[in-house]
N, C-alpha and C positions, 0 to 999 in steps of 0.2 A: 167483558166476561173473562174468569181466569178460566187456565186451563186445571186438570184436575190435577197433575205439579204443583201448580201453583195455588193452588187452596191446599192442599197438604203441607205445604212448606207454610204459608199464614199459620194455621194450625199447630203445627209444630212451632213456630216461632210464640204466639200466643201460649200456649202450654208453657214454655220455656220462661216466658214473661212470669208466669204466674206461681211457678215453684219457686222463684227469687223472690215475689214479694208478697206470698202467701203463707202463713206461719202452718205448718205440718202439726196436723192433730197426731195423737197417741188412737184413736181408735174410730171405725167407722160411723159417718154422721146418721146413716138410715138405721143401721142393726145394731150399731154400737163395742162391736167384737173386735178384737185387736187382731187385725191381720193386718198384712202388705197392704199399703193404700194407694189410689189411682189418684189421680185429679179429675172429676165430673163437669164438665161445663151445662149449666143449667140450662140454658135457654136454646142451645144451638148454636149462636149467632158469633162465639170468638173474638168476643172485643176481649180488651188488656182492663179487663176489669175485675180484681180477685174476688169482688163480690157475687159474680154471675158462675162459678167455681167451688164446691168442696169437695172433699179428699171421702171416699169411698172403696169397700174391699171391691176388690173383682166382681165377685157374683151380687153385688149391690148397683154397680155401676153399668153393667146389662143390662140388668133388670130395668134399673133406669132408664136406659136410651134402646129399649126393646118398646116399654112401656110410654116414652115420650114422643118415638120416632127421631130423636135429637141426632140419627148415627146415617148418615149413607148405606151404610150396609143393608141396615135394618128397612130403610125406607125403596132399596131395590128389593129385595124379600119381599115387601108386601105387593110391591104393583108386578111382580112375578107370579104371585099367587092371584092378585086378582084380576089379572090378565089370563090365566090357567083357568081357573073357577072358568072363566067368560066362556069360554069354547068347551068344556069339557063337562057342565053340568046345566 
């Protein structure tokens, strides 16, 4: 098991993979609006695969990993809340 280092730096290394061999759209692939774009990873899972990847504005790429669960953050959010719910209602 890594440590949480050490799956951030995967992550970032995979990220890093995939700006090099992923051609950079002109506009975001959900809303379509030209802003600053992210790189999304689809599935969660950070293989070196630029197909499991597109480039998305900010408040598209949330939504995304709000709505997927695909983000760490997002998936401590939720068992905080339903851990809260448990005892409080």
């Amino acid at each position: 098991m890594m440590t949480a280092g050490e799956e951030w730096n995967r992550k970032a290394y995979v990220h890093s993979w995939v700006r090099k061999h992923k051609p950079k759209q002109d506009y975001c692939t959900i809303c379509n609006d030209v802003k600053k774009l992210e790189l999304s990873n689809l599935s969660g899972e950070y293989h070196r695969d630029s197909n499991d990847f597109w480039w998305l504005c900010k408040s598209c790429h949330k939504l995304y990993d709000m709505v997927n669960n695909t983000h760490t953050i997002y998936n401590k959010i939720d068992s905080f809340f339903f851990k809260w719910n448990r005892y409080h209602y």
